[in-house]
VOGUDO-295279 format. One record per residue (C-alpha): x, y negated, z. Coordinates in steps of 0.1 Angstrom, whole numbers, padded with zeros to 4 digits, always signed. Example, Ala and Ser with C-alpha at 12.3 -4.5 7.8 and 13.67 -1.06 7.14 Angstrom:
<marvos>
+0123+0045+0078/+0137+0011+0071/
</marvos>
This chain:
<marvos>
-0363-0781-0417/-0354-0788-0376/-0383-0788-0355/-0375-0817-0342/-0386-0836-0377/-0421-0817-0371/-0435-0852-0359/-0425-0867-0392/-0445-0849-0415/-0471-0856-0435/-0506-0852-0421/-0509-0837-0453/-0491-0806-0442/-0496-0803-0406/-0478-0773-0395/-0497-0753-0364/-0484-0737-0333/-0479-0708-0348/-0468-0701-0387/-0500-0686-0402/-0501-0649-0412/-0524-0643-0448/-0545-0622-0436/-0541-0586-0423/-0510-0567-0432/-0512-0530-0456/-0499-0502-0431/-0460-0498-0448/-0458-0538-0442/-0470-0534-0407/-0445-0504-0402/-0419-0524-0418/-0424-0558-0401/-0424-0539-0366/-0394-0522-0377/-0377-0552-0393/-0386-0573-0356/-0373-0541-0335/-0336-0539-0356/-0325-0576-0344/-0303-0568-0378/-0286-0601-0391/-0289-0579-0425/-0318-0552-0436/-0326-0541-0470/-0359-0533-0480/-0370-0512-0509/-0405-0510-0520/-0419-0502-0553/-0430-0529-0574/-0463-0541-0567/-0463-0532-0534/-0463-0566-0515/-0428-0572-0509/-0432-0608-0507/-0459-0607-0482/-0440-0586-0457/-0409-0612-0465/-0431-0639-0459/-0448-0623-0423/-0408-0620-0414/-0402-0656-0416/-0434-0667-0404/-0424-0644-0373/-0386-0660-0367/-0400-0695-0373/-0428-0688-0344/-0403-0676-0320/-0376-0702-0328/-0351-0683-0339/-0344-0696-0372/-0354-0735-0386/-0353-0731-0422/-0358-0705-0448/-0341-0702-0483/-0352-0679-0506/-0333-0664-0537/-0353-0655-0570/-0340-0639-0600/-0359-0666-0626/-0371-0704-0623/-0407-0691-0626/-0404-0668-0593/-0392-0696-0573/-0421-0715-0583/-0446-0678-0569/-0426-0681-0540/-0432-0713-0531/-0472-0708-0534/-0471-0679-0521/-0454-0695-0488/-0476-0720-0484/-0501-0695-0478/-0491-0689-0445/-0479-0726-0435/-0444-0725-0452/-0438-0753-0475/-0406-0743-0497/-0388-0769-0522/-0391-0753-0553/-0374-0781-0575/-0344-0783-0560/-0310-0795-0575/-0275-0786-0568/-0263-0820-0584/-0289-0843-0554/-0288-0812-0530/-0319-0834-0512/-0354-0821-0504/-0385-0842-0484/-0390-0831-0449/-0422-0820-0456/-0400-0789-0463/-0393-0759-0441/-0368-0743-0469/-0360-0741-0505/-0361-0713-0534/-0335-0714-0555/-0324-0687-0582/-0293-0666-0581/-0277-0687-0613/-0285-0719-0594/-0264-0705-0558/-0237-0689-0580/-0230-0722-0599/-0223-0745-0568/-0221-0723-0538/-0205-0748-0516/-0238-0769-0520/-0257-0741-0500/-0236-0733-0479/-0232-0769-0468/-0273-0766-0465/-0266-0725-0443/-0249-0743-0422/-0267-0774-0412/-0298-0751-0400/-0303-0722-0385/-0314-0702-0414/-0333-0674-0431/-0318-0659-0464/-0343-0638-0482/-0325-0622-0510/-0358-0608-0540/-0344-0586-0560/-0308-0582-0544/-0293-0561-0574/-0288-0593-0592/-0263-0600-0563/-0239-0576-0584/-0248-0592-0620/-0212-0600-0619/-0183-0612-0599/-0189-0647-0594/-0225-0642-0588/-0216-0619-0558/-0188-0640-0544/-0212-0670-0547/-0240-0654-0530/-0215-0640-0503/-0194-0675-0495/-0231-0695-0493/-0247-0676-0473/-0222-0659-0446/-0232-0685-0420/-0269-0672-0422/-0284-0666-0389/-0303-0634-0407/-0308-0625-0446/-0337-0598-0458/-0327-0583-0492/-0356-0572-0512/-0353-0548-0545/-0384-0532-0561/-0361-0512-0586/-0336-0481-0586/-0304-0502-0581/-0279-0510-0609/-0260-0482-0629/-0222-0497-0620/-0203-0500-0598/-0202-0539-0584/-0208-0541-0547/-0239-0558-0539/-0232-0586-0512/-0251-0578-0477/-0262-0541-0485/-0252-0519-0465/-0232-0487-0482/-0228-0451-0464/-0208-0424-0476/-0235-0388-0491/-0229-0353-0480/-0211-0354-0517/-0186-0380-0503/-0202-0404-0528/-0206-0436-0512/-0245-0451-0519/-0263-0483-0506/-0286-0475-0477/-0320-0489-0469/-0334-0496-0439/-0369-0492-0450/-0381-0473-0483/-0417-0475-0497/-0418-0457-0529/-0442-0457-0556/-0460-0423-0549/-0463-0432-0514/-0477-0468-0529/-0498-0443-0548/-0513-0423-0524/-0520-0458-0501/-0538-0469-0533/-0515-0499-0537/-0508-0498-0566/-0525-0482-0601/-0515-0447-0617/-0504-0454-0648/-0506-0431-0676/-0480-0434-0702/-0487-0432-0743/-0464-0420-0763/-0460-0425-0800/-0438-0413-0828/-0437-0416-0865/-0422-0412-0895/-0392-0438-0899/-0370-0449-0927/-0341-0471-0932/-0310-0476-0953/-0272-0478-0934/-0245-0498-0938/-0228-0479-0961/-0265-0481-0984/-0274-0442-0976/-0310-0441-0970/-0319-0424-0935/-0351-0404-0927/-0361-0390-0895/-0392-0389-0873/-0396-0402-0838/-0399-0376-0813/-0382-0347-0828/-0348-0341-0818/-0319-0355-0830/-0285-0378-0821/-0279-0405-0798/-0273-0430-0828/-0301-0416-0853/-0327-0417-0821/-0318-0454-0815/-0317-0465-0853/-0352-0445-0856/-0363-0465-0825/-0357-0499-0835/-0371-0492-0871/-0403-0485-0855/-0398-0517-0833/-0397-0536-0870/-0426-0556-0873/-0424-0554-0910/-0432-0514-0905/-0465-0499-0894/-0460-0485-0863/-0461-0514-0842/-0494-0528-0858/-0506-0497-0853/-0495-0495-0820/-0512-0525-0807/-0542-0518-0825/-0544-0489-0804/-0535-0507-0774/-0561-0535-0779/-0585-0505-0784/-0579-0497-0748/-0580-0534-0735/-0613-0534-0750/-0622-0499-0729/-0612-0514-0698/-0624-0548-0701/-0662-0533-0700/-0655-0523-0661/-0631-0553-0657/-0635-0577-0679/-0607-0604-0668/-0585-0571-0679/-0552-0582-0701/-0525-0570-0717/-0487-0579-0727/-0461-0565-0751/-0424-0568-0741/-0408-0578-0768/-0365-0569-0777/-0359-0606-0791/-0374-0640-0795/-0381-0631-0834/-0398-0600-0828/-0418-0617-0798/-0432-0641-0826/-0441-0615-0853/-0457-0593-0829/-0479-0625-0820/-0488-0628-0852/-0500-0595-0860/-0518-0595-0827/-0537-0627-0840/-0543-0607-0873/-0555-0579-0852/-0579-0598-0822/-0585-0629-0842/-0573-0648-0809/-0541-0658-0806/-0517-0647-0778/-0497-0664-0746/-0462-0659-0759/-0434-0666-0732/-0397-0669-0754/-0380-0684-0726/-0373-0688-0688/-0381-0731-0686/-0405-0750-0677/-0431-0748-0704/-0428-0707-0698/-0437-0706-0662/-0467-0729-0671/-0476-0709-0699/-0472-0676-0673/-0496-0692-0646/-0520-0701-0671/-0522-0669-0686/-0528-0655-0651/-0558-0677-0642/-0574-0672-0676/-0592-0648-0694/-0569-0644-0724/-0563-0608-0739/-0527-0611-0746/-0494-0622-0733/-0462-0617-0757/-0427-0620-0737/-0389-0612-0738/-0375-0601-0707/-0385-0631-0681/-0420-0613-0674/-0406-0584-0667/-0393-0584-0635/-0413-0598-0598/-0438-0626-0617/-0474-0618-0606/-0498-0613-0630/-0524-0591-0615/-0547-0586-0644/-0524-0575-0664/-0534-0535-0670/-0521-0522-0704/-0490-0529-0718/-0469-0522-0752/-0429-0512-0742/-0415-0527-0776/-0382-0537-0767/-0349-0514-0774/-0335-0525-0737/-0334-0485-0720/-0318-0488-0684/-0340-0475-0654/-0335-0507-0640/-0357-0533-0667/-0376-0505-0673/-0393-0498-0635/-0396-0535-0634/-0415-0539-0668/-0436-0509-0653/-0441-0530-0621/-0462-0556-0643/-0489-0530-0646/-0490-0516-0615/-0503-0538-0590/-0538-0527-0575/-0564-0552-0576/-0589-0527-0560/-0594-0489-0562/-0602-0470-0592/-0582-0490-0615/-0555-0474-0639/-0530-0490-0661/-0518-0476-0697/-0484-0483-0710/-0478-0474-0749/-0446-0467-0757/-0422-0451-0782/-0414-0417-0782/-0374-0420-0772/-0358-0393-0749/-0345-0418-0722/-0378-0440-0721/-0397-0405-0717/-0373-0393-0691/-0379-0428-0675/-0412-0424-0673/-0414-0391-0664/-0397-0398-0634/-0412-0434-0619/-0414-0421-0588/-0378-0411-0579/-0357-0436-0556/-0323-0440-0567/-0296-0452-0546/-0270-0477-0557/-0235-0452-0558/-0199-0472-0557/-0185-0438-0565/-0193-0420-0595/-0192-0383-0594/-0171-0360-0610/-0191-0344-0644/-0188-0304-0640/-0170-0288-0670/-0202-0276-0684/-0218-0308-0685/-0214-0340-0703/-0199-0367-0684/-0224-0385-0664/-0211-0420-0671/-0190-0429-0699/-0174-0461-0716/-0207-0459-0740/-0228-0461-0710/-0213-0487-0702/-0213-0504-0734/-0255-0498-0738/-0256-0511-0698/-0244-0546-0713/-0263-0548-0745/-0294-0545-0725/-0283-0572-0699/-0293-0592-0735/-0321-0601-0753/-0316-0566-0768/-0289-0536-0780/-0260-0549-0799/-0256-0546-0840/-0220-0539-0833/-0232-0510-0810/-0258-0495-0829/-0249-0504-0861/-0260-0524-0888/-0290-0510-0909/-0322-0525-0929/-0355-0509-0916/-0372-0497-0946/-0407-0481-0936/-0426-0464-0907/-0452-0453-0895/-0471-0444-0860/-0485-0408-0849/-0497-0403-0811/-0475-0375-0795/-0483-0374-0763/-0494-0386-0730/-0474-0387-0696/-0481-0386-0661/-0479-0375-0629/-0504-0348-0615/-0494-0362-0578/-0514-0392-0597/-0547-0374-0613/-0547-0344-0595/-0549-0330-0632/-0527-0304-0654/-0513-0327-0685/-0524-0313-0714/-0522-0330-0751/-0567-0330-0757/-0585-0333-0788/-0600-0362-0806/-0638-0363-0793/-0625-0389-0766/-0610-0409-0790/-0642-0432-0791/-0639-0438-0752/-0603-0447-0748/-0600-0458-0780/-0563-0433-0783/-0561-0398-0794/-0551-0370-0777/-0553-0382-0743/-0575-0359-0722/-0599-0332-0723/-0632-0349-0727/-0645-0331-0693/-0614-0348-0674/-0620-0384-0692/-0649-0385-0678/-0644-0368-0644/-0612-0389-0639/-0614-0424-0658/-0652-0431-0663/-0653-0426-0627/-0627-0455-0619/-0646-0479-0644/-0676-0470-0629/-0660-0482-0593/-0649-0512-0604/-0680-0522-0627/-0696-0525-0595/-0676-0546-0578/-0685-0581-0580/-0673-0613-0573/-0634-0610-0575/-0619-0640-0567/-0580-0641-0583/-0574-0671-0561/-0585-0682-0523/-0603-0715-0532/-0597-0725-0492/-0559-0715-0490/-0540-0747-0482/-0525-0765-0513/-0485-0758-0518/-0461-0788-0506/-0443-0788-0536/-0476-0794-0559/-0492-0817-0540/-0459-0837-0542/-0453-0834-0576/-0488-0848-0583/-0480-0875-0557/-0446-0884-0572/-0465-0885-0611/-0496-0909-0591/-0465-0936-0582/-0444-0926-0616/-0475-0940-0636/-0482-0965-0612/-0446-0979-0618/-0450-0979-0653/-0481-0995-0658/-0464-1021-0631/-0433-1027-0651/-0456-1033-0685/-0472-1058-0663/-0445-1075-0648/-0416-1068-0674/-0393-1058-0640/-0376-1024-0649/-0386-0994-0633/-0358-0988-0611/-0360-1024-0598/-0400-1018-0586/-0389-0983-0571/-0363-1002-0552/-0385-1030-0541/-0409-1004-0525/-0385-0985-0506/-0375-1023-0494/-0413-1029-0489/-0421-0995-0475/-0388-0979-0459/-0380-0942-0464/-0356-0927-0486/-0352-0922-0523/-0382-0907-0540/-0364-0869-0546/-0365-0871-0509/-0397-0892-0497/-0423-0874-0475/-0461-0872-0484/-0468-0896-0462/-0439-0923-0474/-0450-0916-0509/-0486-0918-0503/-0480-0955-0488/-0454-0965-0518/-0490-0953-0539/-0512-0982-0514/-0487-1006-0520/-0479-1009-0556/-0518-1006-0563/-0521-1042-0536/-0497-1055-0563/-0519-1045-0588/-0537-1074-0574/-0514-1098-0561/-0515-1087-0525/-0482-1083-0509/
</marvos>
């Protein structure tokens, strides 16, 4: 939006001198702000674990380049429907009012505006529409979660041809970048001492440094194994236990028989992990929980058994529309134990509360996996821990074992010695693209009827950086605290964990939401636009004119545009009119 329209808004929305700021900046946002402002880079990527505030330093950046008149609109670039929707109230926080409705096929947006957030589908589809809108303004791309710039070809070259004419762009990931080899449109790539040529950052913030700031929770990772059973294609009954070595294809048929909810080890699973909800909701008791589920069938049994298991029923979230991202921000403001989702809640969507989670889902690249991490991570205050329950599978271990590490996104893959297994292979390839889906491929796997199972605790994972403790495997006398076996010595439970509940059993008065932070555009428009929607109706009942006919008649009466792109002001007098015909005032 120009400056020059500034006089036009709303009083609703009355923009200040100066873009606001939320509040004072964590020190690796500061750094990075001051380092972003001192670049003068039309492009800078910035990694920073999940959790860690990304959007808040994004949102400083454009509050920054808006103050000093360098740029006059902003368009941001989310990965779901839901995320443009957290963007947008997350903007309005500091005084930037984003569009988070809007449509290729209208390509309008009110003037109350400063921007829009759109998703990377949405840009791809009709990039000419964007760029027309790049163009028109001087403008500020921010790019969340850029590695979906590579999904594929026409996603990139859409991204790329809307957005060239960008005065500057900010690419966010919270990630390690993808595992091929598609070029990711405004990174940057430099070519390793190995001659392997890998993106490069211009600031990193990892998730032990996020640790050590205590931004984020240590998480402590359950793993469980079991006894499984199922029958092949060929009708030969399989047996094989969880955890204990064995082939790539038994490991993943033995993983998604435990994933069966007609087995025992997923009940069992989240009975343990409601066990621990319960633990942590004494010292926080808004605490809750979410399973992430391979498919829309499994979703629903597991919400079933967790209904047999609370006696509540759960949030389930199938699908990234409208009735999901509702269902997501009530969850978040409630109290509710448990959320059950596919894949839309695992990546950026802001659920705070959220501290122990069940990793059911046969989906095993780094990628989905550090994001369905980042759900738990995020520190509302210090002294909290999350738990993640998983099952006991090589790669998910080796996954978790190594949360921490930042991983650059290589164009070039290197060269396997002759001693080792290749390090990417036309099977890796083949698993990368069954877990861009719901979940793994029959063809790939197999087919195969699960037959039985059960769960046994193996082991627990994490980092000593973290606790400051050796991981050992403990015995069951703390089983009545965490409500899991084998977790700790009872000396460290109690040194370590009791000590966190304690801190935040005395904190009082958390507040999930800022009941004075200014209201977002795009709501109180929406509730404005459903005031004058009834209004019309209940007119047109009256009168018998059709709808379209009074809408017209007010825009004749009133001026302004079309509704999709009326001002809070326009719309608020289209409301005083149509009630004075109410009773036949003209």
């Amino acid at each position: 939006m120009s400056q020059s329209a500034a006089s036009n808004l709303s009083p609703a929305f009355p923009r200040r001198a100066a873009w606001g700021t939320a509040g004072a900046l964590r020190a690796w946002q500061a750094q990075a702000l001051k380092g972003y402002l001192e670049s003068g880079r039309r492009d800078y990527l910035a990694v920073a674990t999940p959790g860690a505030g990304k959007t808040t330093f994004a949102l400083r950046v454009a509050a920054e380049l808006l103050s000093a008149g360098e740029i006059t609109s902003v368009t941001v670039v989310a990965p779901t429907e839901h995320l443009k929707t957290q963007w947008a109230d997350a903007a309005a926080r500091v005084g930037i009012h984003l569009d988070p409705k809007f449509s290729n096929s209208t390509a309008v947006t009110s003037r109350d505006y400063d921007g829009v957030a759109v998703t990377y589908a949405q840009v791809a589809s009709r990039p000419s529409v964007h760029e027309s809108r790049t163009r028109a303004e001087r403008t500020f791309v921010i790019l969340d979660e850029i590695h979906h710039g590579g999904d594929n070809k026409s996603w990139g070259d859409g991204i790329r041809q809307a957005f060239e004419p960008a005065v500057r762009r900010l690419s966010l990931t919270g990630t390690p970048f993808r595992s091929d080899t598609n070029p990711i449109p405004f990174v940057g790539y430099e070519y390793g001492d190995d001659g392997i040529l890998r993106s490069s950052s211009d600031y990193t913030y990892g998730y032990a440094e996020a640790l050590r700031d205590g931004v984020v929770r240590p998480v402590l990772f359950m793993a469980y194994g079991g006894a499984m059973r199922w029958r092949t294609r060929a009708g030969d009954e399989v047996a094989a236990r969880l955890g204990e070595p064995m082939t790539k294809d038994l490991v993943a048929q033995a993983w998604r028989t435990a994933l069966d909810p007609k087995g025992e080890w997923i009940p069992s699973v989240l009975a343990a992990a409601d066990k621990r909800l319960t633990e942590v909701r004494r010292g926080v008791p808004d605490a809750g929980a979410m399973v992430i589920a391979t498919n829309q069938t499994q979703a629903r049994a597991y919400a079933r058994i967790l209904t047999e298991i609370t006696g509540d029923k759960p949030t389930v979230v199938l699908s990234d529309d409208n009735g999901a991202s509702q269902k997501i921000e009530d969850f978040s403001a409630s109290t509710s134990r448990w959320l059950v989702a596919v894949r839309m809640v695992s990546e950026g969507v802001d659920v705070p509360r959220l501290c122990v989670g069940v990793y059911a889902t046969s989906t095993s690249t780094p990628l989905f996996f550090a994001q369905a991490v980042g759900r738990f991570v995020r520190a509302r205050g210090r002294g909290e821990t999350a738990c993640v329950f998983l099952p006991s599978v090589p790669i998910i271990l080796a996954h978790a074992g190594t949360l921490e590490e930042q991983r650059d996104h290589a164009l070039d893959r290197p060269e396997a010695r002759e001693d080792e297994a290749p390090l990417w292979s036309e099977e890796d390839g083949m698993l990368a693209a069954a877990n861009r889906s719901d979940g793994a491929s029959d063809d790939l796997l197999g087919s195969f009827e699960a037959l039985e199972s059960d769960a046994h605790f193996d082991h627990v994972l994490y980092d000593k950086q973290q606790f400051g403790l050796h991981a050992e495997i403990g015995s069951e006398d703390e089983q009545d605290y965490l409500g899991l076996p084998g977790l700790l010595e009872p000396d460290q439970v109690h040194a370590l964990l009791s000590e966190r509940q304690t801190k935040q059993s005395k904190r009082t008065g958390r507040t999930r939401k800022d009941d004075d932070a200014p209201i977002a555009a795009h709501r109180a428009l929406a509730a404005q636009r459903k005031e004058l929607n009834k209004l019309v109706a209940a007119y047109a009942t009256k009168s018998g004119m059709p709808h379209a006919n009074i809408h017209m008649d007010l825009r004749r009466a009133c001026g302004g545009p079309e509704l999709a792109q009326a001002t809070s002001e326009q719309v608020t007098e289209r409301i005083d009119r149509i009630r004075r015909w109410f009773v036949g005032k003209k």
